[in-house]
C-alpha positions in Angstrom: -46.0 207.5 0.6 -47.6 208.4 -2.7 -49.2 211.7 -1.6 -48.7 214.6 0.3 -51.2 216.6 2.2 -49.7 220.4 2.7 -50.9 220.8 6.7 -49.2 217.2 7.4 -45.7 218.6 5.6 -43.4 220.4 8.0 -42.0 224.0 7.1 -38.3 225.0 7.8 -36.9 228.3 7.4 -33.4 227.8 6.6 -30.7 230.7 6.6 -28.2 228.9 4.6 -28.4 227.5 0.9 -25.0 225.4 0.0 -23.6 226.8 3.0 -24.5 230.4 1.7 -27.0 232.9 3.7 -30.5 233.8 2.4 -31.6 237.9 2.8 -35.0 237.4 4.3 -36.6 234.2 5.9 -37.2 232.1 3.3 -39.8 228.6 4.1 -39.6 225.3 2.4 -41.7 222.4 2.6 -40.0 218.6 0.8 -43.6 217.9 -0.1 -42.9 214.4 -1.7 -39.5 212.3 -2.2 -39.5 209.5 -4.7 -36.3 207.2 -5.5 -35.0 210.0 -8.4 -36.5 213.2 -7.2 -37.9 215.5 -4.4 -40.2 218.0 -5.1 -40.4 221.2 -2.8 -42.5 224.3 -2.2 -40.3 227.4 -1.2 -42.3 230.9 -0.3 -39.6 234.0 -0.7 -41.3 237.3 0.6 -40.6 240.5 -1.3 -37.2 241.6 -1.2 -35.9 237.7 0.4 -33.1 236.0 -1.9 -30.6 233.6 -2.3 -26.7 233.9 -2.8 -25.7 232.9 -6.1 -24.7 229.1 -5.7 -24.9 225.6 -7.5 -25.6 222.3 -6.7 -24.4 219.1 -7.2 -28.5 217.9 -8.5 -30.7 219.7 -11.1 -33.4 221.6 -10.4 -36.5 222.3 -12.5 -38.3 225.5 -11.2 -42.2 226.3 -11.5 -43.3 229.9 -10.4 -47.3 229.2 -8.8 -47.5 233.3 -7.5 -45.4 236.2 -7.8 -43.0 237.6 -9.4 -39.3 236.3 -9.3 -35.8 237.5 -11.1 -33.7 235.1 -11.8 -30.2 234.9 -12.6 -28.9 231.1 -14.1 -25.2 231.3 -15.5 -25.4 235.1 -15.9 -28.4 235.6 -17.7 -31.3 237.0 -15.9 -35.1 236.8 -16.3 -38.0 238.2 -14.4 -40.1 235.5 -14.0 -43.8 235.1 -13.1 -47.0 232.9 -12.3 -47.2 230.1 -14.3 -43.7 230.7 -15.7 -40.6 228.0 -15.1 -37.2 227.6 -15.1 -34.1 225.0 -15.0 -31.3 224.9 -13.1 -28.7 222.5 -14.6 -26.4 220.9 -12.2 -23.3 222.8 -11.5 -24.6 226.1 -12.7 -24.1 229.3 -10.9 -27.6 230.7 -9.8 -29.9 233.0 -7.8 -33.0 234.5 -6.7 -35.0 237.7 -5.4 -38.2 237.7 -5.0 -39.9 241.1 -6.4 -43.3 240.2 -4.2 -44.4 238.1 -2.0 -44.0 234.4 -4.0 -44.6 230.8 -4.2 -42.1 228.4 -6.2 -42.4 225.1 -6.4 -39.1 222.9 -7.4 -38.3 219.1 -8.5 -34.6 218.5 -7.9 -32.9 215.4 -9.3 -31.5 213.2 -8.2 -33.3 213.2 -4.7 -31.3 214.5 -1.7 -32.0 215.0 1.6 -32.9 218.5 2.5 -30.1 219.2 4.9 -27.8 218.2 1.4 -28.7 221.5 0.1 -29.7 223.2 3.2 -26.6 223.4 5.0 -27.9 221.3 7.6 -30.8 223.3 8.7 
């Protein structure tokens, strides 16, 4: 499948990120999956984060609403609309979200969800 259509794309709501628990009920959507990549839309409400963790993929971030702070190897950002980050493979990281947001993330090489869902 070439496209995705958001009603037809299931949500989750995961607890667990690399085995890790999320503060606040975090959703994801794997929007589209090619043979190198996945590309997913996660909505964090205000105050809803994620332990700091790594993953054995990278991760190319793209903030579509809201307002994020984000912590990659130790160095923090606040990040917003229209503002993106990376997360190279291996590297320590974490978010909050400071409102209600909307990120959408490309992580390479494709995986499975439940490989860096802990199975949810």
């Amino acid at each position: 499948m070439y496209t995705a259509k958001n009603a037809d794309t299931e949500t989750i709501y995961p607890d667990r990120v690399e085995g890790l628990p999320f503060r606040g009920r975090v959703s994801l959507k794997a929007m589209l999956s090619g043979d190198n990549m996945v590309m997913i839309e996660m909505r964090y409400p205000e105050g809803a984060s994620s332990p700091e963790h790594a993953h054995d993929h990278e991760s190319v971030c793209y903030v579509v609403s809201g307002r994020v702070r984000g912590v990659i190897d130790g160095a923090e950002s606040v990040l917003e609309a229209g503002d993106a980050c990376l997360h190279p493979r291996g590297v320590p990281h974490s978010v909050e979200a400071l409102e209600d947001s909307m990120i959408v993330e490309i992580k390479s090489p494709a995986v499975p969800l439940e490989n860096f869902l802990g199975g949810k």
